[in-house]
GUFI-95682 format. One record per residue (C-alpha): x, y, z; residue in three letters. Coordinates in steps of 0.2 Angstrom, whole numbers, plus 2048, in hexadecimal, padded with zeros to 3 digits. Layout:
BEGIN
XYZALA/...
This chain:
BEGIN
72899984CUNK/72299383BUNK/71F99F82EUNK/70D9A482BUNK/70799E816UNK/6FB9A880DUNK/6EF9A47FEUNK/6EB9B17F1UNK/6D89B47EEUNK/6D49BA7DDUNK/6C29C07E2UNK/6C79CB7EFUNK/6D69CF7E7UNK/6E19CD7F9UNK/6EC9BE801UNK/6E39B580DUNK/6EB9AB81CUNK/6EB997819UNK/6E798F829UNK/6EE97E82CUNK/6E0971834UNK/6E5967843UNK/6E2956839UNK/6EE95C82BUNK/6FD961837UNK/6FB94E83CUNK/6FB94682CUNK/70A952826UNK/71594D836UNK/71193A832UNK/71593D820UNK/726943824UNK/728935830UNK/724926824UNK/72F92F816UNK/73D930823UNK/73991F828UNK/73B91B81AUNK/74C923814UNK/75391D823UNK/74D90981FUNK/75690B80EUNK/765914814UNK/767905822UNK/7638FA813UNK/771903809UNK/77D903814UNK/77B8F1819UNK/77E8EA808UNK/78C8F5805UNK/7958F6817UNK/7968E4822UNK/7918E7835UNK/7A08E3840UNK/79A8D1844UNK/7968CF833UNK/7AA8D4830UNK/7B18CA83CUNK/7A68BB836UNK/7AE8BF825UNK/7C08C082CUNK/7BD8B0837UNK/7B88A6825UNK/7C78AE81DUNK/7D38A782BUNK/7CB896829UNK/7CC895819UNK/7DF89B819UNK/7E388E826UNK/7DB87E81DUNK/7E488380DUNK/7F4885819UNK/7EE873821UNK/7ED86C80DUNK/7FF87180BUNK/804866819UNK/7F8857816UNK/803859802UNK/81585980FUNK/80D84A81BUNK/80684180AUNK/81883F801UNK/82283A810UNK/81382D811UNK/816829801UNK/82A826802UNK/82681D812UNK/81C812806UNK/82880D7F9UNK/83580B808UNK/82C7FE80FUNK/8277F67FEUNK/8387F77F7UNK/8447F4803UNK/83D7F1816UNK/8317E180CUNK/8407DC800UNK/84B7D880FUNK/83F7CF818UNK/83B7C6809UNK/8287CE80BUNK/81D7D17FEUNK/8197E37FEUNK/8087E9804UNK/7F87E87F7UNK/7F47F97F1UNK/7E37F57F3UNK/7E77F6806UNK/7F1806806UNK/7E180E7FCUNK/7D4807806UNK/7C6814809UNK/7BE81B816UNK/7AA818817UNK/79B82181AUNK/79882F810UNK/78A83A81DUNK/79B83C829UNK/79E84C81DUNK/78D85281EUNK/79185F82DUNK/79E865822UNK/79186C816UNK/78E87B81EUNK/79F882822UNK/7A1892818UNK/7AC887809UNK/7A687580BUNK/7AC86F7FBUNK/7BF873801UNK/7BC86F812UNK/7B485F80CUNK/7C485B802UNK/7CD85E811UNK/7C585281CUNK/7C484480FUNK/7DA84780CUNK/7DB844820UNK/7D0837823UNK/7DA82E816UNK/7ED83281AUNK/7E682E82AUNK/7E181C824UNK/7F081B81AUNK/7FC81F82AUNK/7F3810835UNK/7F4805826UNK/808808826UNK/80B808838UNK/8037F8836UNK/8107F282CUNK/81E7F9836UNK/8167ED843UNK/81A7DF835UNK/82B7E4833UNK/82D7E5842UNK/8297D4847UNK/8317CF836UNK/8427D683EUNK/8417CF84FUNK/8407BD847UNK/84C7C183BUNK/8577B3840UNK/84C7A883FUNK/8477AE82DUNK/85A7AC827UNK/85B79C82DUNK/84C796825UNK/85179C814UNK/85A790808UNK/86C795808UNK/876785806UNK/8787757F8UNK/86D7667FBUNK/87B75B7F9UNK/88E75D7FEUNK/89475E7EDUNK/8A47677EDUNK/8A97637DBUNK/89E76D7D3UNK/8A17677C0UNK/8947597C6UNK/8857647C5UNK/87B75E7B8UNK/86F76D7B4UNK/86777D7B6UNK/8597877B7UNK/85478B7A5UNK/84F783794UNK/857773792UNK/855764787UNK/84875878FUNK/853747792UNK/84573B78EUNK/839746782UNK/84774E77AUNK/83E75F77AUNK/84377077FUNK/83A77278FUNK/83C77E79EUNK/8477777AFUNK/84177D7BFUNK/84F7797C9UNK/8617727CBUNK/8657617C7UNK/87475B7D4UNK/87D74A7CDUNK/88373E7DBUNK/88372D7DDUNK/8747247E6UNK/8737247F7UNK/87C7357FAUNK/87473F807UNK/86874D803UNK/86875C810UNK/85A76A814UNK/85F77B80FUNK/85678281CUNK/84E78082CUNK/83B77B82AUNK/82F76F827UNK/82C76081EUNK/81B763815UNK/81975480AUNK/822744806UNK/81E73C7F3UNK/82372B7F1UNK/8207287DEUNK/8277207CDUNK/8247307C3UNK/8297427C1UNK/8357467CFUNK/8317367D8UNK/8357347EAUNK/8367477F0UNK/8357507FCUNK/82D762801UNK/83676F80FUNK/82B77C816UNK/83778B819UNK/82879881EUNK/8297AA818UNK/8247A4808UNK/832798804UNK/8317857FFUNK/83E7797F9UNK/83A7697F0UNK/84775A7EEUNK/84574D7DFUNK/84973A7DBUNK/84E7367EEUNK/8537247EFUNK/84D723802UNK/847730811UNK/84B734823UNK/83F73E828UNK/82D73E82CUNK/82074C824UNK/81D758830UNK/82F757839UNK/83976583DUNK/848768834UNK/859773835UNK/862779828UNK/87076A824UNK/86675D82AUNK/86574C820UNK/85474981BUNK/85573D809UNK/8627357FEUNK/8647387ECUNK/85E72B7E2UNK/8577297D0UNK/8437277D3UNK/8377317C9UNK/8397377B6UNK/84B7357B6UNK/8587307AFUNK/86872C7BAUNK/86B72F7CDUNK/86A7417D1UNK/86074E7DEUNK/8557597D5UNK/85276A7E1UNK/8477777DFUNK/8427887EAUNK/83178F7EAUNK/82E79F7EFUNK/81D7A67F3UNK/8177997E6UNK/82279C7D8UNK/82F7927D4UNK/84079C7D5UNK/8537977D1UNK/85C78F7DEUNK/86D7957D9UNK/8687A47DFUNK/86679B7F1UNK/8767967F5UNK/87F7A57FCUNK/88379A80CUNK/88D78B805UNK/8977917F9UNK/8A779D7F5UNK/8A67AB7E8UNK/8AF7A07DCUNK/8A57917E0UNK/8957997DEUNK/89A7A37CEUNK/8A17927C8UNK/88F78A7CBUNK/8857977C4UNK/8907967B3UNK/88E7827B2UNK/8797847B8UNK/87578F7AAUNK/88078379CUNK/87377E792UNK/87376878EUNK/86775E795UNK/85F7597A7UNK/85E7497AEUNK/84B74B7B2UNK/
């Protein structure tokens, strides 16, 4: 039972009982209750911003993981990305170098990958920049991996005809000149026989007498016949594919037709002294890709050790060339 109040009354010097109204017992219960109402709003509110709710925590711990693992998954994209890259120079160094391939542009092996919304969805992940990152490093190891199995395919097709590639290359001499002292010239500078200038020789001049037979180096095919009274004359052009031509100057006469098939040791010309030169001889070159590259260095096939060493010593004498 609540305890009674009472009021002092100066006039009639006593304590008189204070009576509560009805209406002020109501307004005083619905104080109390908005004032606990409100302490317990802010208590929640307190307790909310310093304590996280249990699904709130396990949200928190989920991201955490997440994070954890894409940092984990960046570590291995770095592992994956360097065995990439040795696979890379491999292919580029030695894989193309025996096939006598041109190693892969690195515009192709840094090709990108388009369409910059694909990431949008990644924006509202709980880190999208590293995320983001993350997407972008796989989408392009991925592109790089396609581009080199790619290339394996290449190789791949590159070794199965292999034996065909070899005999294609130029490996032997265009003429059946054992006595090697009569090679006239080498690739290098050398002194111009008719300007008498220090000019540059593409090529290997062979000295023989007219009418000695002239042999394909390689299997092919004849690409163009020249029939003229300047430069190297009457000559002929071999098609090796996989980049490789050979070219054959100041031919007297032909055998062949353009367009024919030939083998590696087939006749297909005579030496002869047509053309910018100066006495019967066979001027040879080898094209590779283009580019004009020493032939001494393409006859593996034909010669001994000492032979071969005893031609690169008279090639690179310097004198002067018949053409």
């Amino acid at each position: 039972m609540a305890k009674a109040k009472y009021k002092f009354n100066p006039e009639s010097l006593s304590y008189s009982r204070i009576e509560i109204t009805f209406r002020q017992k109501v307004l005083k219960v619905i104080g109390y209750s908005m004032v606990f109402i409100v302490i317990s709003i802010i208590g929640v509110l307190f307790y909310t911003f310093l304590f996280d709710s249990p699904e709130v925590k396990g949200l928190k711990r989920q991201n955490s993981e997440l994070l954890v693992s894409v940092e984990l998954f960046n570590k291995q994209l770095d592992k994956i990305t360097m065995t990439l890259q040795d696979m890379q120079r491999r292919d580029d160094n030695l894989y193309r170098t025996i096939f006598e391939a041109e190693p892969l542009n690195s515009s192709v092996r840094e090709a990108g990958v388009g369409g910059a919304d694909r990431y949008d969805e990644l924006q509202k992940m709980a880190d999208p920049k590293l995320v983001t990152q993350t997407a972008k490093r796989l989408d392009k190891i991925t592109r790089k991996i396609v581009i080199q199995s790619k290339s394996y395919d290449e190789l791949t097709r590159m070794a199965m005809s292999k034996e065909k590639m070899l005999a294609s290359i130029p490996a032997i001499q265009p003429i059946s000149n054992k006595d090697l002292t009569r090679t006239a010239s080498g690739w290098g500078f050398r002194i111009h026989p008719i300007y008498k200038i220090r000019k540059f020789h593409y090529g290997i001049d062979f000295t023989a007498p007219t009418g000695i037979e002239v042999y394909a180096t390689g299997d092919g095919t004849i690409e163009r016949i020249e029939s003229s009274q300047r430069g190297y004359g009457n000559c002929i052009i071999v098609d090796h594919g996989y980049g490789m031509k050979t070219l054959y100057g100041h031919l007297s006469g032909f055998t062949v037709k353009q367009g024919q098939k030939v083998n590696r040791g087939d006749v297909i010309a005579f030496v002869g002294n047509t053309g910018l030169s100066t006495s019967p001889h066979l001027h040879y070159e080898v094209l590779r890709n283009g580019e004009k590259v020493n032939p001494i260095n393409y006859f593996f096939n034909d010669l001994t050790a000492e032979e071969y060493d005893k031609m690169i010593e008279i090639s690179m004498s310097m004198g002067q060339t018949f053409d």
